[in-house]
Structures are given as structure tokens and as C-alpha cells.
SEVEX-869468 format. One line per field, with one value per residue (C-alpha): z, x, y; residue number from 1; residue in one letter. Coordinates in pm, 1 decimal. Each point is the difference from the previous one (the first is absolute). Example, Ala and Ser with C-alpha at 12.3 -4.5 7.8 and 13.67 -1.06 7.14 Angstrom:
pz: [780.0,-66.0]
px: [1230.0,137.0]
py: [-450.0,344.0]
n: [1,2]
res: [A,S]
***
This chain:
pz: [711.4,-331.3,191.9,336.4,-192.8,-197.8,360.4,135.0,-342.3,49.9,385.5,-87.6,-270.1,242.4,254.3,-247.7,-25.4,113.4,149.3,-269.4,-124.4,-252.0,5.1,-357.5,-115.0,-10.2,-246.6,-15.5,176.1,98.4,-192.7,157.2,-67.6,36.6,338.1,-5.0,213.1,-318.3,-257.5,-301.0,-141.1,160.0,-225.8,-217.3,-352.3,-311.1,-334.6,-294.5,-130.1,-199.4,-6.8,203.8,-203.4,-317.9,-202.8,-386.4,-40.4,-202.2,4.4,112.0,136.3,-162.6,23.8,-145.6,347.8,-15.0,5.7,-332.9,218.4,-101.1,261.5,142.2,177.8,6.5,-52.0,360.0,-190.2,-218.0,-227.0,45.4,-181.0,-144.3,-118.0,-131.7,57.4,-228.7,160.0,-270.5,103.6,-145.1,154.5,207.4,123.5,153.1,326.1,-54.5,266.5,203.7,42.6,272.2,-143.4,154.0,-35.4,-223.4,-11.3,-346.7,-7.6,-124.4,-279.1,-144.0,247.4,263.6,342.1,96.8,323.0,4.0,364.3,224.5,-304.5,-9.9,-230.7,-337.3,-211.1,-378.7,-295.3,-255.8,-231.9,285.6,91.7,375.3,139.2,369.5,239.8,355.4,179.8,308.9,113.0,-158.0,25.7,-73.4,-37.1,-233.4,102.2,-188.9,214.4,-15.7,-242.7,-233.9,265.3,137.8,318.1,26.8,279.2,114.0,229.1,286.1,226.2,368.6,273.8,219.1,297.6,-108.5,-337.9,-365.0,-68.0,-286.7,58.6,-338.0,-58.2,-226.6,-224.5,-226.4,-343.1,-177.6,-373.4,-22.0,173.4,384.0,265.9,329.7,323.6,49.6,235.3,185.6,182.3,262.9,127.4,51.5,87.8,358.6,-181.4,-202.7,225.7,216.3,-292.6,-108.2,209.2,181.1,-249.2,115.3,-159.6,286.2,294.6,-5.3,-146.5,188.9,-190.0,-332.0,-337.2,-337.1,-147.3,-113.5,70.7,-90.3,285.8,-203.2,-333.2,-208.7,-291.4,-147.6,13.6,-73.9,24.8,72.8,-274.2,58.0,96.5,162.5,308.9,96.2,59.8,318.6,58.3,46.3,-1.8,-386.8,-68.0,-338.6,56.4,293.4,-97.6,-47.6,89.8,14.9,252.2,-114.2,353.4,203.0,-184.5,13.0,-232.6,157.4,-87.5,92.3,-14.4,-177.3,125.9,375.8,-29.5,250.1,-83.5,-61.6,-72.3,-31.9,-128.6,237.4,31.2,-295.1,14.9,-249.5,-70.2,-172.5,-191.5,-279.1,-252.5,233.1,-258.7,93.2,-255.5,-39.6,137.4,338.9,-106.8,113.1,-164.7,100.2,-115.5,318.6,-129.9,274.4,87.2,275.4,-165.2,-348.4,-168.8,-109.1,-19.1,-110.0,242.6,-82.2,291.0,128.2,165.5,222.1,104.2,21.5,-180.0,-276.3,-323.6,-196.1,45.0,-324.1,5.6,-290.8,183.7,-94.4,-244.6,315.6,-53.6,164.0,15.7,348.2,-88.2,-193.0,-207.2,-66.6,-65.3,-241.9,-20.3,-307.2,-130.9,-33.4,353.1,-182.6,207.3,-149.7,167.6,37.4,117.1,28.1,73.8,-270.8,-272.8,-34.0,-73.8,72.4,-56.3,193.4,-130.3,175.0,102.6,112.4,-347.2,-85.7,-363.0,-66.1,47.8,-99.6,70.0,-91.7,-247.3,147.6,83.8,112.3,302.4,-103.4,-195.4,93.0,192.9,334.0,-3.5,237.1,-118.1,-308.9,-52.0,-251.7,-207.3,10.1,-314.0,-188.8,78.4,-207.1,-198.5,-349.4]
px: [1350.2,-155.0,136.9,-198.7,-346.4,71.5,-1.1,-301.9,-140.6,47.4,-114.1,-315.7,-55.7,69.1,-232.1,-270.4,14.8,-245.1,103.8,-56.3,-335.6,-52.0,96.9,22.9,371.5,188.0,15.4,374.0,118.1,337.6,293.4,51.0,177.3,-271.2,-32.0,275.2,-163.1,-278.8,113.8,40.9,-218.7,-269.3,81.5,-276.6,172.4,-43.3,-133.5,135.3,375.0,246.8,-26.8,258.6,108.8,219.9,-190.7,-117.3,-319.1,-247.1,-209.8,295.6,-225.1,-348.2,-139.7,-257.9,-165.4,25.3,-339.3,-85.4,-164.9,144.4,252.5,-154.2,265.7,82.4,428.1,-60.0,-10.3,-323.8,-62.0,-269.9,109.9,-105.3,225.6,-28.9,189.9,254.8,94.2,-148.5,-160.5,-350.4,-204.1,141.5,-158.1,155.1,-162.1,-9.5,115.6,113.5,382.8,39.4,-276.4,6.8,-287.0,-309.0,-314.9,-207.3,-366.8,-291.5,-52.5,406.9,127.3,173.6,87.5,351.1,158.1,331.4,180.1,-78.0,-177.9,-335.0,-218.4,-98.1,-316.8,92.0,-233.1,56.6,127.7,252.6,-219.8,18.8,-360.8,104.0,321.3,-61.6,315.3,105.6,327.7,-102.4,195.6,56.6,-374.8,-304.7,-245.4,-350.0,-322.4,-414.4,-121.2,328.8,222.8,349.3,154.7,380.7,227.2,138.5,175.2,13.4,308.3,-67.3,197.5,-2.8,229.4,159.4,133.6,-139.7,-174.1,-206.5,-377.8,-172.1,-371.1,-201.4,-191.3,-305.6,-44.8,-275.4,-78.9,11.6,302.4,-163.0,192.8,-103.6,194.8,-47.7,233.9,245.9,299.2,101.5,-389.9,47.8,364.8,-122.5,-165.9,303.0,316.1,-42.5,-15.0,352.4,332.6,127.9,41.9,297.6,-260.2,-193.5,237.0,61.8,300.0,257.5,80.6,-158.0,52.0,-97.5,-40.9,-295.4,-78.8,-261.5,-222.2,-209.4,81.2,-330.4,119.6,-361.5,-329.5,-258.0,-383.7,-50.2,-196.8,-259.1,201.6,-47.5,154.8,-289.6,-279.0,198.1,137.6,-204.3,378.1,49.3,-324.9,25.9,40.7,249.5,308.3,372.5,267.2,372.0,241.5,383.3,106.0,-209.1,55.4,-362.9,-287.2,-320.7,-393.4,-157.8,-440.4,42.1,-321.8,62.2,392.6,35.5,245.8,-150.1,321.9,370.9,239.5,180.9,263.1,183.9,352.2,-55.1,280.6,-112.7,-295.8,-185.3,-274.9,-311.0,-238.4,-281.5,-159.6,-311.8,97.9,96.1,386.7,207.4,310.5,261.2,390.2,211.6,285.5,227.5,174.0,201.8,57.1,76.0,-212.9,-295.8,-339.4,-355.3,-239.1,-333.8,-173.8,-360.3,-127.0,-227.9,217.0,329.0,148.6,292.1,-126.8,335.6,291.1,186.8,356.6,163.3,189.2,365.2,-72.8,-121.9,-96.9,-17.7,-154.7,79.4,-353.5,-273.2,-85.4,-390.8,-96.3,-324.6,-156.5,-93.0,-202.1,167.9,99.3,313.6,114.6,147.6,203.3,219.1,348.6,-60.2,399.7,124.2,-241.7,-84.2,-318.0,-42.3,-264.5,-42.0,-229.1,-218.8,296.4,220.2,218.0,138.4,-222.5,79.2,289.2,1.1,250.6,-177.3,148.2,-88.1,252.9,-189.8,233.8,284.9,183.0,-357.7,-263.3,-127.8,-312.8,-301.1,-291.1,-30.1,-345.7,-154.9,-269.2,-390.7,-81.6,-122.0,288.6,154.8,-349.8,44.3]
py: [2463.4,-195.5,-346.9,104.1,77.4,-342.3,-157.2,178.4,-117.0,-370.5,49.9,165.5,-252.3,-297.7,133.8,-35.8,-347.6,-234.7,-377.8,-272.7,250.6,246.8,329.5,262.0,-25.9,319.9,265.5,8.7,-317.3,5.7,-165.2,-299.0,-356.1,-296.9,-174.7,-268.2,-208.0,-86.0,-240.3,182.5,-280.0,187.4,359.5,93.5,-134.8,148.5,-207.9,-91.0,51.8,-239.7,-413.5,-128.0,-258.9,-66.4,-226.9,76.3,100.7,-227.3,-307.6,-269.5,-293.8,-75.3,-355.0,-174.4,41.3,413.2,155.3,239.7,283.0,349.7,183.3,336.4,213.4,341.7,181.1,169.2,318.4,111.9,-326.6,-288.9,-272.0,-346.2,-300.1,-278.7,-363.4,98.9,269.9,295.0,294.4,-29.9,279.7,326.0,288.4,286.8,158.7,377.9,251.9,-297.1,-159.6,-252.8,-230.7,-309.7,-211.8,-19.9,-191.6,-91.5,105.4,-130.2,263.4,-26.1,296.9,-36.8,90.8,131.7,-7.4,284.4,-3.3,320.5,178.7,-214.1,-183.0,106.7,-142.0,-64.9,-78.3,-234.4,238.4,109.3,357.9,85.1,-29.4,96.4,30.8,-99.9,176.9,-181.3,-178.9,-340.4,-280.0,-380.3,-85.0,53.3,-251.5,-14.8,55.1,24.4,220.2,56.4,159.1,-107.4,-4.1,146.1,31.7,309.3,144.1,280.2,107.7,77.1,48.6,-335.7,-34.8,289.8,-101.0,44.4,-254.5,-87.5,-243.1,-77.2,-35.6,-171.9,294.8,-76.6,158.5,8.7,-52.4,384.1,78.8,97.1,-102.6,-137.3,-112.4,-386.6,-151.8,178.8,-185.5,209.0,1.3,-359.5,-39.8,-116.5,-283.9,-90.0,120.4,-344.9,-246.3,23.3,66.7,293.9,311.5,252.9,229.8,-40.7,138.5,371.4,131.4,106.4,329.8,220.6,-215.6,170.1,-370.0,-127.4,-342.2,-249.3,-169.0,-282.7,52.7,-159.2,-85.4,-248.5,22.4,-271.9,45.8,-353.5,-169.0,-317.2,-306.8,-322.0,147.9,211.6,-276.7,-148.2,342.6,318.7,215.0,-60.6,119.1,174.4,347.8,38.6,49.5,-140.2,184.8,-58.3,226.6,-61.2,208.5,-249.5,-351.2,6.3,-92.6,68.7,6.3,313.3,77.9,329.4,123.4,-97.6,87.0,-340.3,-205.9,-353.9,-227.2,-17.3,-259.7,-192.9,-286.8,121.7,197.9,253.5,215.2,376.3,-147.9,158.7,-114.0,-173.8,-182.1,-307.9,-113.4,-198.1,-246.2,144.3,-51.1,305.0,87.4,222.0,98.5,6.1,193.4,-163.7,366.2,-125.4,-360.2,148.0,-272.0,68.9,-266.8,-36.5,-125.7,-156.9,-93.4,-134.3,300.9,-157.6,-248.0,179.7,-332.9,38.0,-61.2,62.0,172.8,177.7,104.3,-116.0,-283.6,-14.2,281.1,273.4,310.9,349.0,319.9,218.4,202.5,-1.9,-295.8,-227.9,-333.9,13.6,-336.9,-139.8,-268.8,-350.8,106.7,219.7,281.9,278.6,178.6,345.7,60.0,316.9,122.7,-228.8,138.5,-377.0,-190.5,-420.8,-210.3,-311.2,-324.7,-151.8,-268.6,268.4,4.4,317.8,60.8,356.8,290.5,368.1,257.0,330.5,172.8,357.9,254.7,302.1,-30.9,-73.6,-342.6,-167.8,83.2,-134.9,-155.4,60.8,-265.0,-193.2,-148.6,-171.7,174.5,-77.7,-163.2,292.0,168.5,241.4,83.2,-11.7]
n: [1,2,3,4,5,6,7,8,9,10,11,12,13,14,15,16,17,18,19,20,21,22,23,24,25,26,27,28,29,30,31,32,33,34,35,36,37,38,39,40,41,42,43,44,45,46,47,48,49,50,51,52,53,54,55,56,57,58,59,60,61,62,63,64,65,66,67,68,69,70,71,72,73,74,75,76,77,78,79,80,81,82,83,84,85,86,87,88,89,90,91,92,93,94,95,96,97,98,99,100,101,102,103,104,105,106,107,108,109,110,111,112,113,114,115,116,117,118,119,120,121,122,123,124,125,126,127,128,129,130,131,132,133,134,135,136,137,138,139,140,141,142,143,144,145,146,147,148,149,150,151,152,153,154,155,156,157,158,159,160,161,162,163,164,165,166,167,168,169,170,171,172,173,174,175,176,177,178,179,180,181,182,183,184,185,186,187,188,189,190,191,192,193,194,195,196,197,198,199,200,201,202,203,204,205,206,207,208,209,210,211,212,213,214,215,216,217,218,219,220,221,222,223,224,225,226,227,228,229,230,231,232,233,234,235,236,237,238,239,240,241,242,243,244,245,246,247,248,249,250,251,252,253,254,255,256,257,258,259,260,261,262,263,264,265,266,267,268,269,270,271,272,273,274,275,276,277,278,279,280,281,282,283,284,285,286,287,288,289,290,291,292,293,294,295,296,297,298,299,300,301,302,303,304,305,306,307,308,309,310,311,312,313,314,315,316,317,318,319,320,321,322,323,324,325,326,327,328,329,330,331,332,333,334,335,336,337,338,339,340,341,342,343,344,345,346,347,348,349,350,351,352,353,354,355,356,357,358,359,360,361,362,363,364,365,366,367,368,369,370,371,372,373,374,375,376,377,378,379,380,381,382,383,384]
res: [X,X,X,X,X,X,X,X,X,X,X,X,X,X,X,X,X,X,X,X,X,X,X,X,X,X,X,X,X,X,X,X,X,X,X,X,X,X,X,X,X,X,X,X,X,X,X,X,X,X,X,X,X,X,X,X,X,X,X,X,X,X,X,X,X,X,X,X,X,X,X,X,X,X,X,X,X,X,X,X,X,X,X,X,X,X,X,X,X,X,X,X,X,X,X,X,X,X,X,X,X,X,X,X,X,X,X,X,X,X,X,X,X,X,X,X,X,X,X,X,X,X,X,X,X,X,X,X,X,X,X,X,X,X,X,X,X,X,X,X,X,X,X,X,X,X,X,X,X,X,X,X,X,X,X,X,X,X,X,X,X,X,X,X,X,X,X,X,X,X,X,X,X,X,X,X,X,X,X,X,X,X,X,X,X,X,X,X,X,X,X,X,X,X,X,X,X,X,X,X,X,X,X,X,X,X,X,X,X,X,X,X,X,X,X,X,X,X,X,X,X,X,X,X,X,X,X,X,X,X,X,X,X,X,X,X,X,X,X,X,X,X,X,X,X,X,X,X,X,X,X,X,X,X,X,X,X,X,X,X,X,X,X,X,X,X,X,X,X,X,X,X,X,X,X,X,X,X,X,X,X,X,X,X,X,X,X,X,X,X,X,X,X,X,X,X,X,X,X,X,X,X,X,X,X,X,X,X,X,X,X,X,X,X,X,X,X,X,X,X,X,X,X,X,X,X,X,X,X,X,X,X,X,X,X,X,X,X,X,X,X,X,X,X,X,X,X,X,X,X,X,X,X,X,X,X,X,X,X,X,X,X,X,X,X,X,X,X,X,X,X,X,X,X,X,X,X,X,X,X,X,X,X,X]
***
């Protein structure tokens, strides 16, 4: 009897489903494997956990050529923290009420802005007081906008061609803590579905699933600042933004207020990206994490053009991170970047010479902690 009304369960469950649209999830879903015919690489993954590698922690490369900016990171748990070259903790600041902190972003007035995965944003004077908490299922982003607010990514799960599937949006929050809907992905997926190949996420499942997986996966935003790429080219005006879909191997340029999509790179063979940045300059870079070749790279490219400006990988030194991972560039044209898996930090010179390597020290999760973005401080960062 209890394995019959499990049956009519999943049938009446199934018969709500809607092809490839949107339908409320169930209540109760039944238990159910995930749909073998999706790569798992296309599961909803968690954040965080232990480094996957064995060396010591510590300062083991620094160069003449290193850059003196101060580290800003966070131990994936409740701390914000600041380093310096030598690898010393020289500011920290624990988030309260908060432990999968992942992110944070300096402010003008010494406080600080703290991203903390699936629990939301919290607001943080200088003296480490909570001003605000904005709860919402932020993730990867906090990008700074008009009037002292950030954008964040987040994330909603809908039922889409009868599987679990999670679309983010881009959510504004103000200097007060208000939220407001910006951008939301699965509005435009018929703008964005054609640029990149054929999703198995996009054909209808061929029987109940209780997995989640994730369609786009955003994992940067950019509000793109003046550059010399906007004077030839309307579609960098400052303003729209940069986004970066890992799921897709897309980056893209989106008009926030029209939701059109203006631009999308082409002619490259990105492999799970993550990190979109232009600068000035109209020089994009991005860290191709190379999933599938298991090598990762930094790209810097001319984003008008489409034309290779340089390619990082470490050359007979390679490295890796499967996910994750961001290339930050510096002045001197240094790039900093994050192996994210590895609990690693490089820094490239301008000539491509490796200047700097940290191992973090961190063990909130376990022997050493992964990594999600090192980046170098403002100037007047940590306040005195």
C-alpha cells in the first residue's frame, strides 16, 4: 500500500510539470537519483571545503617584482581578513551571525561589505557593529554601483524541463540594506540559450530527479567603468554590465535597464570561466579554469577586437583549479591571481615571471583552507 501511494505520488508530481518552462516545485518531491543523462558537472556544487593540495603554507616565492598591496580574503567561515606580503595577518574582523562568509568588499568609511553563501550580505562599520543584514542567497559577487550600493548574484530554483534547476539574478542593494530585482537570467534565457552549445538542461527529462542543477551559473559581475572601448563602441557604455556564466562558457554584456543582451565573446574556447574584468583600457581578462583540460589560464584580451593580448599559465610550471579561481589585474600589468582549490595565490609581472607565491595558512576547513578570491586591498585599506 505505502509503495502504491509513493507511485501515485511521483505520477501526480510528473503531471505537473511543464516542458522546458516553469512550474512551482513540489512540496515533498519524491526521492529520486539525478538524471544520468546530465553531466554531474552540471550539479549545483557547494562552496568552500579543504585545499587540495600538500604544500606548506607561507610566503615561498617573493621577488623584487612582487607588488606590496595587502591580501584581503576571508576563512570561508565568519572572518574578513587582511594580509600582508609576508604572509601576517594584520587586520581581521569577524562577521556576526554569519558562517559561510565568502567574500568582502572595503568601503569608503573603513567598514565593509560581506558576502556569506545562501545567507546574504551583511553591512559592517569600522568598529565591526552590524549596520544592516540583507538576507538573500548571495553568491560569488559584490560589485559596487551608483549611489553606494552593490550588485550580488543570487540564485532561484525552478522547475525547467522537468528538473530542479537553479537561474541566478543579479540583485541590487542599496546603501541601507533594500533590495531590488535587477537582472534576472531565466527572463532572458531565450537571449542567451543560442550563444553557447546545446545544454542537456534544455531537453526534458525523461523521469522525476530530486537533484538540483545549475543552468548558467554567474559567478562575476562588472558595472562597466569608462574605457577607451566605449567611444567606437556604444555596447561598453559604462553602466551595462559584465557578466560571466561558468555553465555556458560565456561572458556576455548585458543593458541592465533594457535586459537586451548587447555582446558576447567569441572565437575563444573557454572552458568553465570565472572572473570577467575590462579595464580602462578596454582589456578584458578572464581565468579559464580549463575543467575538461585540467589546466588552468589567464586570458587578457582586446575586447573590441577579440585579439589575444596574453595568455598566463605558468608554462612548464602549470597550474590548476577545477572551480572557482580570479585573475585581478594590477598595475605594472601584474596579475594576481587565485587557485582557488589549491588555497594558492601567484602573482605574475608584467613579463610573465612568476614574482609572488602564498599558500594560505587557514584551516577553518580542514589541514588548509580552500580559497575563493584573493584581492589586493585599496590603498587605505585596513584603516588605521
Amino acid at each position: 500500500m505505502e509503495v502504491r501511494r509513493g507511485l501515485i505520488g511521483v505520477l501526480l508530481w510528473a503531471a505537473a510539470w511543464t516542458a522546458c518552462g516553469e512550474a512551482p516545485p513540489p512540496t515533498t518531491p519524491p526521492a529520486a537519483p539525478a538524471d544520468e543523462t546530465i553531466p554531474t558537472s552540471l550539479l549545483a556544487l557547494g562552496y568552500g571545503g579543504e585545499a587540495k593540495d600538500v604544500r606548506a603554507p607561507g610566503v615561498t616565492i617573493r621577488t623584487a617584482r612582487a607588488g606590496s598591496e595587502v591580501l584581503l580574503t576571508t576563512d570561508g567561515a565568519e572572518r574578513c581578513l587582511a594580509f600582508d606580503r609576508s604572509g601576517k595577518i594584520i587586520w581581521s574582523q569577524t562577521v556576526p551571525g554569519r558562517n559561510r562568509v565568502e567574500y568582502f568588499a572595503p568601503l569608503p568609511d573603513g567598514g565593509i561589505l560581506a558576502l556569506s553563501t545562501d545567507e546574504g550580505v551583511t553591512r559592517l562599520n569600522p568598529a565591526g557593529q552590524v549596520l544592516w543584514q540583507a538576507n538573500c542567497s548571495a553568491h560569488h559577487e559584490l560589485c559596487p554601483t551608483d549611489g553606494g550600493a552593490f550588485l550580488t548574484a543570487t540564485h532561484t530554483t525552478r522547475t525547467y524541463c522537468g528538473r530542479r534547476v537553479r537561474f541566478d539574478e543579479v540583485l541590487r542593494i542599496d546603501s541601507s540594506g533594500q533590495k531590488s530585482l535587477l537582472l534576472d537570467l531565466f527572463e532572458i534565457r531565450a537571449q542567451i540559450i543560442p550563444l553557447t552549445a546545446e545544454s542537456p538542461l534544455d531537453r526534458d527529462a525523461s523521469g522525476p530527479t530530486t537533484a538540483v542543477y545549475d543552468r548558467f551559473h554567474l559567478n562575476s559581475i562588472q558595472v562597466l567603468p569608462e574605457s577607451d572601448a566605449h567611444t567606437p563602441d556604444g555596447r561598453f557604455a559604462p553602466g551595462n554590465l559584465l557578466l560571466c556564466l561558468r555553465n555556458a562558457n560565456l561572458v556576455l554584456v548585458v543593458n541592465p535597464e533594457t535586459s537586451q543582451v548587447l555582446w558576447h565573446l567569441v572565437g575563444v574556447d573557454l572552458d568553465r570561466p570565472h572572473g570577467a574584468r575590462m579595464n580602462g583600457a578596454g582589456e578584458l581578462s578572464i581565468f579559464d579554469n580549463g575543467w575538461h583540460r585540467g589546466r588552468s589560464r589567464v586570458l587578457l584580451l582586446n575586447i573590441l577586437t577579440g585579439e589575444v593580448l596574453r595568455i598566463e599559465d605558468g608554462g612548464d610550471q602549470p597550474f590548476f583549479t577545477r572551480t572557482r579561481g580570479f585573475a585581478q589585474q594590477l598595475g605594472q600589468k601584474r596579475l594576481l591571481v587565485t587557485l582557488s582549490e589549491q588555497g594558492r595565490v601567484l602573482e605574475f609581472d608584467g613579463e610573465g615571471n612568476l614574482a609572488y607565491e602564498w599558500n594560505t595558512p587557514l584551516h577553518s576547513q580542514g589541514a588548509r583552507s580552500a580559497l575563493y578570491r584573493v584581492m589586493a586591498a585599496p590603498p587605505d585599506f585596513p584603516p588605521n
